[in-house]
DRENMILUM-369122 format. One line per 10 residues: number of its first residue (from 1); for each residue x negated, y negated, z negated of N, C-alpha, C. Coordinates in Angstrom, 3 decimals. Each point is the difference from the previous one (the first is absolute). Example, Ala and Ser with C-alpha at 12.3 -4.5 7.8 and 13.67 -1.06 7.14 Angstrom:
DRENMILUM-369122
1> -13.190:5.690:-7.800:0.890:-1.190:0.000:-0.900:-1.200:0.000  0.350:-1.050:0.720:-0.820:-1.190:-0.060:0.770:-1.090:-0.730
END
This chain:
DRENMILUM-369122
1> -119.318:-58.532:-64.622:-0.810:-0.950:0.702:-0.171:0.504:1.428  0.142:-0.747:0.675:-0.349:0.269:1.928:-1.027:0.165:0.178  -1.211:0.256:0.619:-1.155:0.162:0.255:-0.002:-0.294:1.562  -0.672:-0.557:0.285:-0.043:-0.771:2.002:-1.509:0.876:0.201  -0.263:0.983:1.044:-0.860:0.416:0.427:-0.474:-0.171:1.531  -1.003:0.104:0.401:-0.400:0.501:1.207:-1.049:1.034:0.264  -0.028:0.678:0.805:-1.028:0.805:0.319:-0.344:-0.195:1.514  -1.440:-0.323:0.226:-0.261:-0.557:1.070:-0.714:1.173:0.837  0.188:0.331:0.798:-0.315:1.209:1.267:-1.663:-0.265:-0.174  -0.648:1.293:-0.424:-1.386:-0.146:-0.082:-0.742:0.321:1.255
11> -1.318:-0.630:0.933:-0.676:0.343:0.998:-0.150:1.260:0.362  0.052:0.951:-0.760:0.022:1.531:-0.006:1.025:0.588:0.526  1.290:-0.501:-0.968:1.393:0.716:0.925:0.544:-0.436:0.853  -0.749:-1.358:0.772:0.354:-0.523:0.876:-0.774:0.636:1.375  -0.916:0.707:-0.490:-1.169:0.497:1.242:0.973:0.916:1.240  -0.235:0.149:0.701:0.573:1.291:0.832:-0.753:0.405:0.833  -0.083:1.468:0.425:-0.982:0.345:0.948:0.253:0.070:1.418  -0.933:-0.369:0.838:0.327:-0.216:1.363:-1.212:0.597:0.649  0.137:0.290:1.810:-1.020:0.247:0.058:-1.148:-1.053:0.709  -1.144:0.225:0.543:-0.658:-0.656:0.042:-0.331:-0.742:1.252
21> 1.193:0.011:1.101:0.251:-0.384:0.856:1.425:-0.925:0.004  0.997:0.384:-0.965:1.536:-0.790:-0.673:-0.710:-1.209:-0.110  0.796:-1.050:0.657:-0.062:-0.998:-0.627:0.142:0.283:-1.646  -0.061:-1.357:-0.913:0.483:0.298:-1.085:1.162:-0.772:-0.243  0.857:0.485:-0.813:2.006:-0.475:-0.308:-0.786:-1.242:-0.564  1.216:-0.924:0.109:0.602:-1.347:-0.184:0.061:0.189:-1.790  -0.523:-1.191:-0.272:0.747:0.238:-1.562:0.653:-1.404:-0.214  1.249:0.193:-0.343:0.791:-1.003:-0.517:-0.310:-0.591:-1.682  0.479:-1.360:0.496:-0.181:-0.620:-1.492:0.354:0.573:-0.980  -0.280:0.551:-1.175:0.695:-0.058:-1.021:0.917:-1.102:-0.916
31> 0.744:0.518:0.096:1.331:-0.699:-0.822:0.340:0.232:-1.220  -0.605:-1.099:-1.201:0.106:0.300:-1.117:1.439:-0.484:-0.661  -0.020:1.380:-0.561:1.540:0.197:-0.635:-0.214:0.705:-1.551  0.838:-0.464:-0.940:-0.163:0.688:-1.455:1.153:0.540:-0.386  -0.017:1.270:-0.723:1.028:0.880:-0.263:0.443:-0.579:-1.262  0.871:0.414:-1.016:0.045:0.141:-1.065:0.259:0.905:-1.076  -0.448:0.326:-0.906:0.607:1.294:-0.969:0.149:-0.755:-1.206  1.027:0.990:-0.901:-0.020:-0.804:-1.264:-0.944:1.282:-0.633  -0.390:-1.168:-1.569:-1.241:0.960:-0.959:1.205:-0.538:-1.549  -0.490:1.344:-0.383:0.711:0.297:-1.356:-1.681:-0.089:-1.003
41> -0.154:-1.001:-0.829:-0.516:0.007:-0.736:-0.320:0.291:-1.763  -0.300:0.657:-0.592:0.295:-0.355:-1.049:-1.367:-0.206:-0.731  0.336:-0.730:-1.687:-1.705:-0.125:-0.315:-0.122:-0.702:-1.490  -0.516:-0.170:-0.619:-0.286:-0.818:-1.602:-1.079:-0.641:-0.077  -0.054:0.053:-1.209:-0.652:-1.489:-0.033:-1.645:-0.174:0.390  -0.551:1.173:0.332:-0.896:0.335:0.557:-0.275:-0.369:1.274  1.006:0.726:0.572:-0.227:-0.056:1.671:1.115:0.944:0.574  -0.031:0.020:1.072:0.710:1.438:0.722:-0.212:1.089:0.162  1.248:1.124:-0.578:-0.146:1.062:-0.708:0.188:0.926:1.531  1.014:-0.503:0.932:0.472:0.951:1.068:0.604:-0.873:1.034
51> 0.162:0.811:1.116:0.431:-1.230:1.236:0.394:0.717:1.040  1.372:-0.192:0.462:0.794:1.549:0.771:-0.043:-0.833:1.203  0.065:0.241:1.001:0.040:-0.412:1.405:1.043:1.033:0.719  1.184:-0.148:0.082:1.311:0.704:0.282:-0.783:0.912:1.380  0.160:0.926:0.822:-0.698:0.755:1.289:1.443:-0.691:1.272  1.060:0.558:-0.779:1.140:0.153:0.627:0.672:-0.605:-0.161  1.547:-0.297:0.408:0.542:-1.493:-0.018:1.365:1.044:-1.250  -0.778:-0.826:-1.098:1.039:0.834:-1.473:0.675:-1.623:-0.015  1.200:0.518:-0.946:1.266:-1.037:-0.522:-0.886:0.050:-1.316  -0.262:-1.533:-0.718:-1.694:-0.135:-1.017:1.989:-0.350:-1.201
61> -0.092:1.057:-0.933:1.335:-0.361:-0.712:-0.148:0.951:-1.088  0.538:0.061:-1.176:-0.054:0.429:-1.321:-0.995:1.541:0.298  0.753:1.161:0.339:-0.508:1.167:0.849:-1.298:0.082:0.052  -0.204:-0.981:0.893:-1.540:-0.703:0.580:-1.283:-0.109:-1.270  0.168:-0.651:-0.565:-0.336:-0.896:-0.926:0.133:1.168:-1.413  0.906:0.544:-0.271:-0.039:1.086:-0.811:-0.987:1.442:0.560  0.115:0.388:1.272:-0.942:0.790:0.348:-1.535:-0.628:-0.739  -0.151:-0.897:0.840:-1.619:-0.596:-0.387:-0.116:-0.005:-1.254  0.619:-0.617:-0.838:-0.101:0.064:-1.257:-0.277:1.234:-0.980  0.826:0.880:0.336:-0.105:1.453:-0.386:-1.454:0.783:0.833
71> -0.201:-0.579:1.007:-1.210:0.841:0.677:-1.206:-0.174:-0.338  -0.868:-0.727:1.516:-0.759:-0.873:-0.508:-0.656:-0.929:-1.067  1.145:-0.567:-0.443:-0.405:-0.914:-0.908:0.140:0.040:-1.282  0.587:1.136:-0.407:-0.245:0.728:-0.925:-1.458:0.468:-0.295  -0.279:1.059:0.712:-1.254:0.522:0.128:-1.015:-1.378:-0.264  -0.151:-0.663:1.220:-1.239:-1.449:-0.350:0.132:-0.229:-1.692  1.371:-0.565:-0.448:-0.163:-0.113:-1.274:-0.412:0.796:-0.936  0.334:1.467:0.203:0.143:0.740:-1.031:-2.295:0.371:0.020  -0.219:-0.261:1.349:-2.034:0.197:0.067:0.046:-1.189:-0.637  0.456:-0.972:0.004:-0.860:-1.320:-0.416:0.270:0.130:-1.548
81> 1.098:0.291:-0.745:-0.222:0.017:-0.805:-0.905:0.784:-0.778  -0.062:1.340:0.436:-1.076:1.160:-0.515:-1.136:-0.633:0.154  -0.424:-0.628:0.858:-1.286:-0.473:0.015:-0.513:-1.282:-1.387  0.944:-1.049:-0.142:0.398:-0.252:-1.046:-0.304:0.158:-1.039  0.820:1.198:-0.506:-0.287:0.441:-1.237:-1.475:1.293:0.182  -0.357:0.323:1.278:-1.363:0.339:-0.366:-1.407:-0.889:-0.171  0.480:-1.249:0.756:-1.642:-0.892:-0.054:0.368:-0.531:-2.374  1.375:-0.425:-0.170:0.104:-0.182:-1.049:-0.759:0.843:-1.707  0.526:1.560:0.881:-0.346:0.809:-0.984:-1.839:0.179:-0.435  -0.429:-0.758:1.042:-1.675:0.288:-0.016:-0.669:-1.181:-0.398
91> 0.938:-0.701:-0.407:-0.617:-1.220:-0.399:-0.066:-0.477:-1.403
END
């Protein structure tokens, strides 16, 4: 899935210091523009278990997809299930 973002320049990191005689700089319009990343989701019938947001520009292909699987999302499953069979066992 693509994900369309923006992040909009906050009043803070826009500040700059000058002194107290400088005029103060010009600020130009902002020009809104949206990036995109893709998100690797996975999830049951619950809800969503995990959700990868690539950092770097990877080739998303078997490799890919087998890493996560073996990593991450292993692990999420393998807590959710323990948890599972512990709320079960007390009941």
């Amino acid at each position: 899935m693509w994900v369309h973002y923006f992040t909009p320049e906050s009043k803070r990191s826009s500040m700059q210091q000058h002194h107290a005689g400088s005029p103060k700089p010009k600020k130009v319009k902002t020009v809104f523009s949206a990036g995109k990343v893709i998100a690797t989701i996975f999830w049951d019938s619950k809800g969503v278990l995990y959700m990868d947001f690539p950092t770097e520009r990877h080739t998303i292909n078997t490799e890919y997809y087998s890493a996560l699987l073996k990593g991450p999302v292993k692990t999420v499953i393998r807590n959710k299930r323990k948890r599972a069979q512990t709320s079960v066992s007390f009941l």
